[in-house]
Structures are given as structure tokens and as C-alpha cells.
Backbone as CSV, one residue per row, in Angstrom:
resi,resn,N_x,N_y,N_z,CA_x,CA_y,CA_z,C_x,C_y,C_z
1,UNK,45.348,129.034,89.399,45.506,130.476,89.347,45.007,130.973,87.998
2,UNK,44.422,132.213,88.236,43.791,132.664,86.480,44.286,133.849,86.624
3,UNK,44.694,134.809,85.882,44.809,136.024,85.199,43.726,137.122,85.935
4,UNK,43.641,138.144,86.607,42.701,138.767,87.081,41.439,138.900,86.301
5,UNK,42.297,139.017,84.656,41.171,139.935,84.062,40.043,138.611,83.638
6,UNK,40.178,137.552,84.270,39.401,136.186,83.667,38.525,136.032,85.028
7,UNK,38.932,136.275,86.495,38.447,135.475,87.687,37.058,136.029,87.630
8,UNK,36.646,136.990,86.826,34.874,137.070,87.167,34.111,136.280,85.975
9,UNK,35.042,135.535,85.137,34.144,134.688,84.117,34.380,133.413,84.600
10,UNK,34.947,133.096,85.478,35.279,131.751,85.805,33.770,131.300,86.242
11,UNK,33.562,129.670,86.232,32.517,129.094,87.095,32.614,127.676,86.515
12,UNK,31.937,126.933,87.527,31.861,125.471,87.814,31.134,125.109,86.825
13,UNK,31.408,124.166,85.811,30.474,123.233,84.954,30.555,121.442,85.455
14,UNK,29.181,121.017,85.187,29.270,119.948,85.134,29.309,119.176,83.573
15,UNK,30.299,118.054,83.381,30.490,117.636,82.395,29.243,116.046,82.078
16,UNK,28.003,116.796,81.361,27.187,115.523,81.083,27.617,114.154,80.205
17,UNK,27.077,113.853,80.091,27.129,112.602,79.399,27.107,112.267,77.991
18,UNK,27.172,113.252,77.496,27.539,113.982,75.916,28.860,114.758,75.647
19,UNK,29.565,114.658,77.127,31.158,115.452,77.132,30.393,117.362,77.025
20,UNK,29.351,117.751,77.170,28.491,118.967,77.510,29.214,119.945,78.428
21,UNK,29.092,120.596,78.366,29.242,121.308,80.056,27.531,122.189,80.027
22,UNK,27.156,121.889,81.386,26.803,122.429,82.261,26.580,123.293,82.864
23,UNK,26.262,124.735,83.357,26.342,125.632,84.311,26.053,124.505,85.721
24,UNK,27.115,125.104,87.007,26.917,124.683,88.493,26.974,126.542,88.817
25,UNK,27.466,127.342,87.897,27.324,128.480,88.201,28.817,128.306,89.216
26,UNK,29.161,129.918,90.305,30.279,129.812,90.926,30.484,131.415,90.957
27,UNK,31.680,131.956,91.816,31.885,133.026,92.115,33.342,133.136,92.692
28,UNK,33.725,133.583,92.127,35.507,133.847,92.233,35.195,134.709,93.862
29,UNK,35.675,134.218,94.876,36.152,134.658,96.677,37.406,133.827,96.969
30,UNK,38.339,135.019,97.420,39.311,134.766,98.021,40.185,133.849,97.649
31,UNK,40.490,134.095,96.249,41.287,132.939,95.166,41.274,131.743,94.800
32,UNK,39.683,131.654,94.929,39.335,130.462,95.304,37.915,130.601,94.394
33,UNK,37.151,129.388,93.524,36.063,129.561,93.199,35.153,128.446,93.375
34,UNK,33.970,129.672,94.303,32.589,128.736,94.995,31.516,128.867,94.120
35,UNK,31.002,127.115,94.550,29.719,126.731,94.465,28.782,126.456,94.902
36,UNK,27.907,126.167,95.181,27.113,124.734,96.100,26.580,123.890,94.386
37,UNK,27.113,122.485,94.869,26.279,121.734,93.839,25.847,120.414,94.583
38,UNK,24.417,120.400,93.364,23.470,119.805,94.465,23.801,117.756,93.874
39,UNK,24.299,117.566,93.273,24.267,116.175,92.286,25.856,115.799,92.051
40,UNK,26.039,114.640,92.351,27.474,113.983,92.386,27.561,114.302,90.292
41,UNK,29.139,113.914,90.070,29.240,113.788,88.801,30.461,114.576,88.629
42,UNK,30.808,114.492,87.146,32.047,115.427,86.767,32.269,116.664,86.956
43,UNK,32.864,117.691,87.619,32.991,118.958,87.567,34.257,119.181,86.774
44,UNK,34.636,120.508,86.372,35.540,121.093,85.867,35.579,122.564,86.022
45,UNK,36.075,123.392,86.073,36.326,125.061,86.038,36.063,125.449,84.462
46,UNK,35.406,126.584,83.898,35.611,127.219,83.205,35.443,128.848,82.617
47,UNK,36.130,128.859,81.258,36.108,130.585,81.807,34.171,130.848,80.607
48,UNK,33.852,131.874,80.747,32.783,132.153,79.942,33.043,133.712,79.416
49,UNK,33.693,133.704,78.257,33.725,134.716,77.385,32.942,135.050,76.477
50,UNK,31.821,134.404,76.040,31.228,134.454,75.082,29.918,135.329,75.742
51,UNK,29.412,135.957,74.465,28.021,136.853,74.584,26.951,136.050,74.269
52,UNK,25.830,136.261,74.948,24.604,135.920,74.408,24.163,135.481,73.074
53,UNK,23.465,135.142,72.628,23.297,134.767,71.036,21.436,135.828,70.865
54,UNK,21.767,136.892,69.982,20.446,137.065,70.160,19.957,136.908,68.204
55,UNK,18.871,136.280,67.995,18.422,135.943,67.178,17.252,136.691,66.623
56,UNK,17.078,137.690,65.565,15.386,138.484,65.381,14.586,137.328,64.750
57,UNK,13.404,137.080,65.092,12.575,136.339,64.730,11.830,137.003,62.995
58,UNK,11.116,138.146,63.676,10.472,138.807,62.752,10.488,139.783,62.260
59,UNK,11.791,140.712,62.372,12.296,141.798,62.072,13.647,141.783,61.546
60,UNK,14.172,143.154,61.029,15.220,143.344,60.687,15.776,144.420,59.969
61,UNK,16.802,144.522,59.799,16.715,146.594,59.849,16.292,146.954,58.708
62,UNK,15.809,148.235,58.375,15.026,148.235,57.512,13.390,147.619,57.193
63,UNK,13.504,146.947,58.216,11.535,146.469,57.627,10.528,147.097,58.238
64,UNK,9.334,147.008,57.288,8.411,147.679,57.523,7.328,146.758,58.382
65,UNK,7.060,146.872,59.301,6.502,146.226,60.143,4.893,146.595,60.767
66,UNK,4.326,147.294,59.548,3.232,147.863,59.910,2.414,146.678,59.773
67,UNK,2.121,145.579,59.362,1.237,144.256,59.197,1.192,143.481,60.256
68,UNK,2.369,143.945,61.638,2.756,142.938,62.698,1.825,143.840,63.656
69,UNK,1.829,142.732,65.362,1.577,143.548,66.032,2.521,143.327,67.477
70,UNK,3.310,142.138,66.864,4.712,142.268,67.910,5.790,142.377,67.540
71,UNK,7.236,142.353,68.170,8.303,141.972,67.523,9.335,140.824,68.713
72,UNK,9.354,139.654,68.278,10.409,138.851,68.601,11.038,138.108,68.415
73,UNK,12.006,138.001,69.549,13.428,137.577,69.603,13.890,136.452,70.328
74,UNK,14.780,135.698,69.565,15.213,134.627,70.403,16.413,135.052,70.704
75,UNK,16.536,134.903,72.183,18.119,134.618,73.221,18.233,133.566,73.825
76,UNK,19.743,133.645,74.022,20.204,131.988,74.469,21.622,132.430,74.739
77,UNK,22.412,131.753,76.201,23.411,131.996,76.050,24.160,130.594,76.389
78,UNK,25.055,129.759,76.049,25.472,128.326,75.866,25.731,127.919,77.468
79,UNK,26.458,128.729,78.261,27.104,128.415,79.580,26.648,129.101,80.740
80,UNK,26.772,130.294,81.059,26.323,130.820,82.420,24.523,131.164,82.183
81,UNK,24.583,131.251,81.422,22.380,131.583,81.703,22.269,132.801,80.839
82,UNK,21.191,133.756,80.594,20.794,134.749,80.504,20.778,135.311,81.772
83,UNK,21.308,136.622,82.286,21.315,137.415,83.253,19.927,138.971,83.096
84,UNK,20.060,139.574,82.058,19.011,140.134,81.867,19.319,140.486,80.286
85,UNK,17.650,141.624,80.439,18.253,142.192,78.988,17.210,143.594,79.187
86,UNK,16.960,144.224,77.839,17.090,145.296,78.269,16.705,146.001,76.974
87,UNK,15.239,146.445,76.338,14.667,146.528,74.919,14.310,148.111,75.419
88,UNK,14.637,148.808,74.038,14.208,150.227,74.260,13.885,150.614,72.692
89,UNK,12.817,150.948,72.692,12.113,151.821,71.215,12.404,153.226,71.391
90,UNK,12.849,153.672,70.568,13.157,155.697,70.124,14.001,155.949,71.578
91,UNK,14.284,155.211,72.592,14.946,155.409,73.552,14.365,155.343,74.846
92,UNK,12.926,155.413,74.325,12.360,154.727,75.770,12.410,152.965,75.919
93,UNK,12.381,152.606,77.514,12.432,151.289,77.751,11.421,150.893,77.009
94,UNK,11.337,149.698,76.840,9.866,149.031,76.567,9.947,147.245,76.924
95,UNK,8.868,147.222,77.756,8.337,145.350,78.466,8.233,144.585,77.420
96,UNK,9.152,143.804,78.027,9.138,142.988,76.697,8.966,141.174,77.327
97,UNK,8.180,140.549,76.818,7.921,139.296,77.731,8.989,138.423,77.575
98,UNK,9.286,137.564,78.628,10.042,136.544,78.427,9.787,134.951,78.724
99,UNK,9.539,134.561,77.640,8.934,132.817,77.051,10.379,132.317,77.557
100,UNK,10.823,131.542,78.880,11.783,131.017,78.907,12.230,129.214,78.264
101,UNK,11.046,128.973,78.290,10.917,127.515,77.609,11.353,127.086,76.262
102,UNK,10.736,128.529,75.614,11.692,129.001,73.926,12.408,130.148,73.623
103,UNK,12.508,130.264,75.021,14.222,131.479,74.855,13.861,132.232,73.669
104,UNK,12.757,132.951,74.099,12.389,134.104,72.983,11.656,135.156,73.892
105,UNK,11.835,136.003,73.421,11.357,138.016,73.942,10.610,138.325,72.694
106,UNK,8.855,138.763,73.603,8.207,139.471,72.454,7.880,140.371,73.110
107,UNK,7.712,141.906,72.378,7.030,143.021,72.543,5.826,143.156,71.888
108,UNK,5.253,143.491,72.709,3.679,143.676,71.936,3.382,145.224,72.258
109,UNK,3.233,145.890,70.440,3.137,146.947,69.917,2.606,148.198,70.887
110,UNK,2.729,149.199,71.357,2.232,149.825,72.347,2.103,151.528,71.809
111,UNK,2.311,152.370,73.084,2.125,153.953,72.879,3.902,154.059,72.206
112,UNK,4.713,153.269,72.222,6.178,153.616,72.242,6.428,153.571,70.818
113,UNK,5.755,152.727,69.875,6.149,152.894,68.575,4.982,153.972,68.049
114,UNK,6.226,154.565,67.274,5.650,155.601,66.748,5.392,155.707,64.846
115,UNK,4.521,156.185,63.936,4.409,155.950,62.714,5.488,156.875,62.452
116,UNK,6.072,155.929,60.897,7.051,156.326,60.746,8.554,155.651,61.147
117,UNK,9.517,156.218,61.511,10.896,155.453,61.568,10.809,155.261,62.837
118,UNK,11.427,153.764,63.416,11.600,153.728,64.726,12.845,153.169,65.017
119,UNK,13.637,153.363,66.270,14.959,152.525,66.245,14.673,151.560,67.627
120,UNK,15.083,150.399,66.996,14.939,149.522,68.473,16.059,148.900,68.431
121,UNK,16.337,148.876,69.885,17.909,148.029,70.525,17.463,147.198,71.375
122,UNK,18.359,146.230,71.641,18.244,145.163,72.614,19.557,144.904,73.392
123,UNK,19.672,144.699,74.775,20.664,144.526,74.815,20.676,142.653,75.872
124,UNK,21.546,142.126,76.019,21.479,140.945,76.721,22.680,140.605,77.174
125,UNK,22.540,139.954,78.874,23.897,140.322,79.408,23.582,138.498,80.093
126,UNK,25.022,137.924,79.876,24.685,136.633,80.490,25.047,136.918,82.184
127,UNK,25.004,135.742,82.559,25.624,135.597,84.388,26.927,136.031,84.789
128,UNK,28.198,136.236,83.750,29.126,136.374,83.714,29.411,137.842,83.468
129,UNK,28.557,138.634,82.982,28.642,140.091,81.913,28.809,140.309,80.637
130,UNK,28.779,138.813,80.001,29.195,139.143,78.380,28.172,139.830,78.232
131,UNK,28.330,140.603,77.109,27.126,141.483,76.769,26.635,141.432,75.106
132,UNK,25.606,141.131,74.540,25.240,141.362,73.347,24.521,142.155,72.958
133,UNK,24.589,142.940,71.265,23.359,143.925,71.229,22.870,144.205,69.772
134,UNK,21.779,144.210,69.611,21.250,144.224,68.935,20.080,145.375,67.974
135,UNK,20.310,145.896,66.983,20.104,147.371,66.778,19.027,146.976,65.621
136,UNK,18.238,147.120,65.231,16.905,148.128,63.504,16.494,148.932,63.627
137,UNK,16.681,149.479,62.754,15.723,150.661,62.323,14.377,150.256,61.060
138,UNK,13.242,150.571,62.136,11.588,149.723,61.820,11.309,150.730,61.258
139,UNK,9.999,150.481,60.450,8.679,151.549,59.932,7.797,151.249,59.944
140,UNK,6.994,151.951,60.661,5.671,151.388,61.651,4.825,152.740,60.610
């Protein structure tokens, strides 16, 4: 039994061979939490409270970034995955690629930055909903 306010972070880990956990992923139905897993081995339940980890590569508030012609970021979240995320310059969205192999997000410079002060946010939400976010103010 868990606490209501926990049953949507709950999910299945597998425990590797380093004492690790795993995502098997999972979904709290009917007081009960499902999986499908595809590989025999240790399971265990756990909860996932934690946010994303987002990391600036080449920025940071305050810098002047007129010498660049991208800006990125490494994300990573330890247990349920990256779920999405979500980059906006002066408040418009802006595409931002995602290198999943090195869990890094680059934007490459567009009509959205503007000369002068710019504010960029990031936001990153794992499988669970933790949410992280990330704020500079650039000068392009």
C-alpha cells in the first residue's frame, strides 16, 4: 500500500548487477502496479521523486553569447527516463535537437534570438512528472 500522493511515482525497477536500479517502467491500476517485463532477474517497486538533472553546457546567466552559434544542454534523469522538455527564447517555443546517446539538447541560433537581451528557459519533465527548470538571461 502507498500513500495516494506517491501511487503516480511508483514503478518497477530492475536491480542490476551493481545493486543499480533499472527503469521496467509501471503504472499504478487498481491498487495494484503494472508492467510487462521482458527479462527474468531482480525486481523491486520504487517511488521516483526526483527531477531531471539539467546541465548548461555553454551558457549561463549573464553571458554574452554573440561568438556561439548554438546553445547546449545536457539532461538526464537517474530512474524513470526523460519524458519531454520544452525550450522557449523571449517566450516563444524554440526546436531544440535531441542527441539521445549524450543526453544533450542543442539549439541552433535562429529568427527567435534577438540582439541584445534574451531570456531562455528550459523546462524537463521525467516519466513520472518530476519537473526541472532552467532559466538565463543571454546577450546576443
Amino acid at each position: 500500500s502507498l500513500p495516494l500522493g506517491l501511487q503516480d511515482k511508483a514503478l518497477i525497477a530492475k536491480i542490476n548487477e551493481e545493486d543499480e536500479f533499472e527503469s521496467a517502467g509501471g503504472e499504478w491500476v487498481d491498487g495494484v502496479i503494472k508492467s510487462r517485463i521482458r527479462e527474468f532477474g531482480n525486481y523491486c517497486i520504487v517511488i521516483d521523486t526526483t527531477s531531471p538533472e539539467i546541465k548548461a553546457m555553454n551558457i549561463k546567466d549573464q553571458k554574452n553569447i554573440k561568438d556561439q552559434q548554438t546553445i547546449k544542454i545536457k539532461i538526464s534523469d537517474e530512474l524513470s527516463g526523460i519524458n519531454n522538455y520544452d525550450g522557449t527564447l523571449n517566450g516563444q517555443w524554440i526546436l531544440m535537437e535531441y542527441d539521445i546517446k549524450n543526453n544533450l539538447l542543442i539549439y541552433h541560433f535562429d529568427k527567435h534570438l534577438n540582439p541584445g537581451s534574451n531570456n531562455f528557459e528550459l523546462k524537463v519533465t521525467d516519466k513520472k512528472g518530476n519537473q526541472a527548470n532552467y532559466k538565463a538571461e543571454l546577450t546576443y
